[in-house]
C-alpha positions as CSV (number, residue, x, y, z in Angstrom):
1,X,-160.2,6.2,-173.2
2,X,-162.1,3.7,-171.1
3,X,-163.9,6.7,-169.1
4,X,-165.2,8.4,-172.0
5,X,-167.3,5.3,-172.0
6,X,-170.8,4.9,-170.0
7,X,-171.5,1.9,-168.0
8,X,-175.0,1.9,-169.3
9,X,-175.6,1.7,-172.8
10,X,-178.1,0.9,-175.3
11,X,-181.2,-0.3,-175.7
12,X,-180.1,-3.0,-178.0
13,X,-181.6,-5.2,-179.7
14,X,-181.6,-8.8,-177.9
15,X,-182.6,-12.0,-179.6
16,X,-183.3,-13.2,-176.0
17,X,-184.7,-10.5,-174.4
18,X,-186.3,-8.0,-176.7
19,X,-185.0,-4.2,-175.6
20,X,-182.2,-4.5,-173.8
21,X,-180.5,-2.0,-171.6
22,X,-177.0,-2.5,-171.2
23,X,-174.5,-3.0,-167.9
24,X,-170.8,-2.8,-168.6
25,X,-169.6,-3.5,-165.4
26,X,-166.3,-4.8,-166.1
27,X,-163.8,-2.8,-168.0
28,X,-161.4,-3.7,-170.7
29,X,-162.0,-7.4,-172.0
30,X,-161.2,-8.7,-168.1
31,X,-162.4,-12.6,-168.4
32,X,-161.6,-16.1,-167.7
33,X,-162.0,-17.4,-170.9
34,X,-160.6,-16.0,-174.5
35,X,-162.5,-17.3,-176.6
36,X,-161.6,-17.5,-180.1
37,X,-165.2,-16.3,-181.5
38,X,-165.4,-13.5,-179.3
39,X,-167.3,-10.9,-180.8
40,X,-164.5,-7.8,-178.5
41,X,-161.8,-9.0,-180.0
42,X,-158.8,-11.1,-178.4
43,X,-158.3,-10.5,-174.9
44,X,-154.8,-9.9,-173.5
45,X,-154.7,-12.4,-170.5
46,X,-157.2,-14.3,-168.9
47,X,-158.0,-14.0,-165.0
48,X,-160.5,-15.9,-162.5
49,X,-159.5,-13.5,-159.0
50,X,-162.8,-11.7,-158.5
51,X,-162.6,-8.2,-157.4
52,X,-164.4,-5.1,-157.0
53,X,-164.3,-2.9,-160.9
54,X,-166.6,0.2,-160.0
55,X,-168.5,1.3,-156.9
56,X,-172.1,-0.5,-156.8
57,X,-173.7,3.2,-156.7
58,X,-171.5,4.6,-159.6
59,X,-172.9,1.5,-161.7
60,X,-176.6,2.2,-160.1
61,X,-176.6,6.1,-160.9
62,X,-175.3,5.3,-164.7
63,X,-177.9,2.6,-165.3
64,X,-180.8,5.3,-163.7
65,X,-179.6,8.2,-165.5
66,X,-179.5,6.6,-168.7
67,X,-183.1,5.3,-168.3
68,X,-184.1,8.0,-167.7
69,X,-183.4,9.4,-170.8
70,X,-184.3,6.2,-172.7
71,X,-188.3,6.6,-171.2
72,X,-187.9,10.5,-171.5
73,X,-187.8,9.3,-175.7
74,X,-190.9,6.7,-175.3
75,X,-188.2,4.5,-175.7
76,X,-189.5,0.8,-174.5
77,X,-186.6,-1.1,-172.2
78,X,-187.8,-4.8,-171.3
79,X,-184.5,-6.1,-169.2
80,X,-181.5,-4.7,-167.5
81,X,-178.9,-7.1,-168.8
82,X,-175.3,-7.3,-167.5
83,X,-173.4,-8.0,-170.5
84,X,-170.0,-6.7,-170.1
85,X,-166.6,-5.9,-172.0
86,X,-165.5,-9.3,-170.3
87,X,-167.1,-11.9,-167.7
88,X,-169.9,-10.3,-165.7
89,X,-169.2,-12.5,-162.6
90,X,-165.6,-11.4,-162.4
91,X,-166.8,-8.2,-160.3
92,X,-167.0,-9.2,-156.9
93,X,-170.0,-7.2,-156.0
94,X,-172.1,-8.1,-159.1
95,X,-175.0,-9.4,-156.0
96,X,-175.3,-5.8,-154.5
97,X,-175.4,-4.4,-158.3
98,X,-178.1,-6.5,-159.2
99,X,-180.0,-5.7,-156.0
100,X,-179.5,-1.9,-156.5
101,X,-180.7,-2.3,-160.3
102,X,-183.9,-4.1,-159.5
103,X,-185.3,-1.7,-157.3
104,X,-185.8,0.3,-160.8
105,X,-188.6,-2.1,-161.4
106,X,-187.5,-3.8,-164.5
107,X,-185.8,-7.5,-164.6
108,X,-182.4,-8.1,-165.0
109,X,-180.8,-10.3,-166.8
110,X,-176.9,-11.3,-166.8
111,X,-175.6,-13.1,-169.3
112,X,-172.4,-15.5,-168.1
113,X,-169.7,-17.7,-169.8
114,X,-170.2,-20.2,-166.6
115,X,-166.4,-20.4,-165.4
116,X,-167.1,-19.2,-162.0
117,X,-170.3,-21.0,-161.0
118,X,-168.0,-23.9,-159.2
119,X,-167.5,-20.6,-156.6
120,X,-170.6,-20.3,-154.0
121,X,-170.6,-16.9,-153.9
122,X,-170.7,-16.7,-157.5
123,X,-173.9,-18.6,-157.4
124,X,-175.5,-16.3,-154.6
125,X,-175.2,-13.6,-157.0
126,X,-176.3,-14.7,-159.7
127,X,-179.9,-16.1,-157.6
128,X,-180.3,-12.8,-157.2
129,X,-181.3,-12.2,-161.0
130,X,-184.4,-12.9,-162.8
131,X,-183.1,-14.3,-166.2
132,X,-179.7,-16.2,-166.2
133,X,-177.6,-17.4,-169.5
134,X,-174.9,-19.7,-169.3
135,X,-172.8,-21.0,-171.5
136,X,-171.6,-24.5,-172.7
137,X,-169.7,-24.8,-175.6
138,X,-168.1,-27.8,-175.0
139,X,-168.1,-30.6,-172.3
140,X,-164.9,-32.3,-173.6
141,X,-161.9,-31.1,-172.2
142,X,-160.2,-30.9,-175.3
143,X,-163.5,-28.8,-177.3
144,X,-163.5,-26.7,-174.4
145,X,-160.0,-25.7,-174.0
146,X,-159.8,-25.3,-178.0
147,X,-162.8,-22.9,-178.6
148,X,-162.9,-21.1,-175.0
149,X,-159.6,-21.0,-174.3
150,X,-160.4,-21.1,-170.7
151,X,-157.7,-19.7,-167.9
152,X,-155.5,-22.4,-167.3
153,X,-157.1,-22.2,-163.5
154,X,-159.9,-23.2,-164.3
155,X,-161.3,-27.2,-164.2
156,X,-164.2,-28.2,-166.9
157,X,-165.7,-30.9,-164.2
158,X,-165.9,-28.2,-161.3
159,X,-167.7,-25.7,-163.7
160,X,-170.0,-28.3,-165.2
161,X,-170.8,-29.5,-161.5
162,X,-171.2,-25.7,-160.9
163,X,-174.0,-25.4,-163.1
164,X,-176.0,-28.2,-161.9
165,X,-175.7,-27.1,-158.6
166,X,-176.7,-23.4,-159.6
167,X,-179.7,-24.8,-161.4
168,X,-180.6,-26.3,-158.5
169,X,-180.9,-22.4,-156.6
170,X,-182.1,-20.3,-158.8
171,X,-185.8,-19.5,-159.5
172,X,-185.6,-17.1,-161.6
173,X,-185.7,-17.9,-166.0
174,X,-182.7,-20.3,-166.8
175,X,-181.3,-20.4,-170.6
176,X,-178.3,-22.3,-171.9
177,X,-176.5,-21.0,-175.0
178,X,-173.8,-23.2,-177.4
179,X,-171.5,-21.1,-179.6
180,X,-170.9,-23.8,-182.7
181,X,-168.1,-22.7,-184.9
182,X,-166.0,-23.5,-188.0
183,X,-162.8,-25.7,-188.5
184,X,-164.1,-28.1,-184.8
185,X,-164.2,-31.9,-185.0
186,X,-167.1,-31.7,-182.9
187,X,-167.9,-35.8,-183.2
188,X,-170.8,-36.2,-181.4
189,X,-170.2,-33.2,-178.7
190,X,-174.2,-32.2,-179.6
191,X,-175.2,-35.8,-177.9
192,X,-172.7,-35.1,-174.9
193,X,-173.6,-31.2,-174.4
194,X,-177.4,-32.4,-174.4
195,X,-177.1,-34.8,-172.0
196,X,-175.5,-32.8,-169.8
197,X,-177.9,-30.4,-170.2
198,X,-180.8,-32.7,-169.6
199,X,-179.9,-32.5,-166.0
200,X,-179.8,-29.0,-165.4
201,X,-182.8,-28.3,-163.3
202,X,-185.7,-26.1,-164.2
203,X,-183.6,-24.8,-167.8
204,X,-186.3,-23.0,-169.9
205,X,-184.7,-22.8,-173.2
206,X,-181.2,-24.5,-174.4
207,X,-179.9,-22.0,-177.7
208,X,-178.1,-23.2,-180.4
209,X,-175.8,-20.3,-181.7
210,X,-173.1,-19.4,-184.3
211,X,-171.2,-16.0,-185.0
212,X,-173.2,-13.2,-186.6
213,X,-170.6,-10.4,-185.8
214,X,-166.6,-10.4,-186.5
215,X,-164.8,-12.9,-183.9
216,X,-161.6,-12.6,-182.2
217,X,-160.3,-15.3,-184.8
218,X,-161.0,-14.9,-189.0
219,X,-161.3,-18.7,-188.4
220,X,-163.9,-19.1,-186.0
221,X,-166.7,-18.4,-188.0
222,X,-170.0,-19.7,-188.5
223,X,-169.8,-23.8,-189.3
224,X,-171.3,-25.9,-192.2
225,X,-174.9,-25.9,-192.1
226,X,-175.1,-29.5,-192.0
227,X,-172.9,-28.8,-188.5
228,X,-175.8,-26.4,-187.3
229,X,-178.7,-28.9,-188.5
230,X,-177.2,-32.3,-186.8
231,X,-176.9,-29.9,-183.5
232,X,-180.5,-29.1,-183.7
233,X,-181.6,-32.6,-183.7
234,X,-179.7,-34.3,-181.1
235,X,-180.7,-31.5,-179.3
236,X,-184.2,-31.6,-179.6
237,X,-184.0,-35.3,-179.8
238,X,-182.7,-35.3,-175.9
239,X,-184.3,-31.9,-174.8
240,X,-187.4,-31.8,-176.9
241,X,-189.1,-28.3,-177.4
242,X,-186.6,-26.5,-175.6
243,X,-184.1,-25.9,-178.5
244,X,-184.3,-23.1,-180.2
245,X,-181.5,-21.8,-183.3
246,X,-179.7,-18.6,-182.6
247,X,-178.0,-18.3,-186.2
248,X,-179.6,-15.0,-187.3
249,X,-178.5,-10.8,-186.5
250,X,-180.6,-9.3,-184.1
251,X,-183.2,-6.6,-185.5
252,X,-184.7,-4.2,-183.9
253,X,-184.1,-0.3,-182.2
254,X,-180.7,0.8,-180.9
255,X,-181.6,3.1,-178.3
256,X,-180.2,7.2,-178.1
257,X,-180.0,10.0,-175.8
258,X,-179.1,12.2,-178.5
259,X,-175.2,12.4,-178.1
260,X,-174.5,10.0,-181.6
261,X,-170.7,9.7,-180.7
262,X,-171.2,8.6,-176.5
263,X,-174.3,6.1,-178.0
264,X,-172.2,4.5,-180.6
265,X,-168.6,4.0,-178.3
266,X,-171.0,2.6,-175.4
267,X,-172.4,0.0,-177.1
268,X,-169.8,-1.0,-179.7
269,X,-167.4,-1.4,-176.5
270,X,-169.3,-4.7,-176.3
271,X,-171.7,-5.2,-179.1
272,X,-170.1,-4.5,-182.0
273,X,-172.8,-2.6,-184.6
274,X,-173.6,-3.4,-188.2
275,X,-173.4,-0.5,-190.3
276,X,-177.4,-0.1,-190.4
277,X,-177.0,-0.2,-186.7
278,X,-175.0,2.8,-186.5
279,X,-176.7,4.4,-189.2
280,X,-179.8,3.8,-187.5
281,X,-178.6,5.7,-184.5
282,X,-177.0,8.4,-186.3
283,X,-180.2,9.5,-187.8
284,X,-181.9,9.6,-184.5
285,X,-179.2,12.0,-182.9
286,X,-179.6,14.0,-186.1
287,X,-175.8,13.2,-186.7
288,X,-174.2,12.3,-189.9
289,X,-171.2,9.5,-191.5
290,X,-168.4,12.4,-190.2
291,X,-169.1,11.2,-186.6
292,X,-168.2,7.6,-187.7
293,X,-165.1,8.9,-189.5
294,X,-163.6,10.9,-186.7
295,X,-163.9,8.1,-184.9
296,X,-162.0,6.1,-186.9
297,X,-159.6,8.5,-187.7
298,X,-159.1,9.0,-184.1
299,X,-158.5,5.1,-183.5
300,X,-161.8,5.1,-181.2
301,X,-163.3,2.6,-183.5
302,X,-162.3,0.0,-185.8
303,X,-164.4,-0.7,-189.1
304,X,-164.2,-4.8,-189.5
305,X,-165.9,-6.6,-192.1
306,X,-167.8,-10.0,-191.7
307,X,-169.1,-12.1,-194.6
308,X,-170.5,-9.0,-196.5
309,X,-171.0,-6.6,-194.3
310,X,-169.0,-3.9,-192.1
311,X,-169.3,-3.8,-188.4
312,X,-168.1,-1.5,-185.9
313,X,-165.8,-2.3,-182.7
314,X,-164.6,-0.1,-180.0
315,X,-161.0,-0.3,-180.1
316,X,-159.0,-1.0,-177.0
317,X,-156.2,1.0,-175.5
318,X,-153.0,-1.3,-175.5
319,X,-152.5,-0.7,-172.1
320,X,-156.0,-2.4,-171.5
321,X,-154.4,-4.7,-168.5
């Protein structure tokens, strides 16, 4: 089923980066962590061997073609963000793909759990962008090990020194993002994350996050308020004005190239879509509910509901590994 699905996809809506054009450019949930808010669902195994996923050019010509057809709409398209069914540094040639994608002459963005930045050649790719997430959830071992459920691999120290030395490269825009989630003793993990994150050099903005879509767990949900609030202050407290809340759905246009069914797989493969989302994109492909339930009847996508609302997820092949 995986090959029905385009490697580009959107515009979606980004509460970082405005319009957002989609990479995929690692199939099937492949990552190093599986973490248990995950908006793709659980993942089958975790992995940290890097290797090639698709040819550099196949990735380039799906990302052209599709904006093409975006601008052919007047569609707008701000960054070219790799934001894959899994962990975008995974795919060993994620520097050539990045170099390829700029020379469309629009910044790219790749959003990153952090596992591999301990690994050099990790961090040479990612330079290469112009707008770099990572993520820190936790610096306790036990936090960490908890909510990501990181590859057993993998060393917390080595990823945290990663970082610092990353920051130290890259000249491009640096963000941090922290997932905060229900049923965690989190103590005073805000004062620990922020600290650490005082010495990451040059970071622009540190987010403070919780789940708006279904995660991989019914228990990892969004936390108490109270949680979210005493974040935000040690935050700001030891970062200042960098803070900013990510607790809220992302609004805005889903892009379409007029093929409702292609438009909706794409993009629910890694973002699932609120029923307004899909029904948003329906209309513009002049497509109606019967695409959504032929979908589902065909086990191409899974309604899930969330608090009160439904959301869409690509489902995934059991043979996914």
């Amino acid at each position: 089923m995986h090959n029905q699905i385009e490697i580009a996809f959107g515009p979606v809506p980004s509460r970082r980066l405005g319009s957002s054009l989609g990479i995929n450019n690692i199939p099937l949930k492949h990552c190093s962590y599986n973490c248990v808010y995950c908006q793709i669902g659980k993942g089958l195994s975790v992995e940290t061997m890097r290797r090639a996923f698709y040819d550099p050019k196949v990735v380039f010509e799906s990302v052209s073609k599709r904006l093409e057809i975006i601008e052919s709409k007047g569609e707008r398209v701000d960054f070219i963000t790799f934001v894959p069914d899994g962990e975008p540094t995974l795919d060993i040639n994620l520097g050539k793909e990045i170099e390829l994608v700029k020379t469309l002459g629009i910044k790219v963005a790749v959003i990153t759990n952090s596992s591999l930045l301990w690994d050099k050649e990790v961090r040479d790719a990612l330079s290469k962008a112009d707008f770099v997430s990572f993520k820190v959830d936790a610096v306790s071992e036990k936090i960490w090990r908890i909510v990501n459920r990181p590859s057993n691999k993998l060393s917390l120290e080595r990823i945290l020194e990663g970082i610092i030395t990353f920051s130290d490269l890259f000249r491009g825009t640096l963000v941090s993002e922290t997932m905060l989630i229900a049923k965690i003793n989190y103590g005073d993990e805000a004062g620990k994350i922020a600290s650490f994150l005082s010495n990451v050099n040059g970071l622009k903005k540190a987010y403070v996050a919780v789940p708006t879509r279904p995660p991989a767990e019914e228990w990892a949900g969004p936390p108490e308020r109270g949680t979210v609030l005493y974040f935000l202050a040690r935050f700001n407290e030891i970062l200042g004005s960098k803070v900013f809340p990510l607790d809220f759905p992302e609004k805005g246009e889903f892009g379409y190239t007029g093929n409702a069914e292609k438009d909706i797989l794409s993009a629910a493969f890694v973002h699932p879509l609120s029923k307004e989302a899909v029904q948003q994109i329906l209309e513009k492909d002049n497509e109606n509910w019967e695409t959504i339930e032929k979908l589902i009847e065909s086990k191409q996508l899974l309604e899930v509901k969330f608090g009160d609302k439904l959301y869409y997820r690509a489902a995934k092949p059991e043979n996914a590994f």
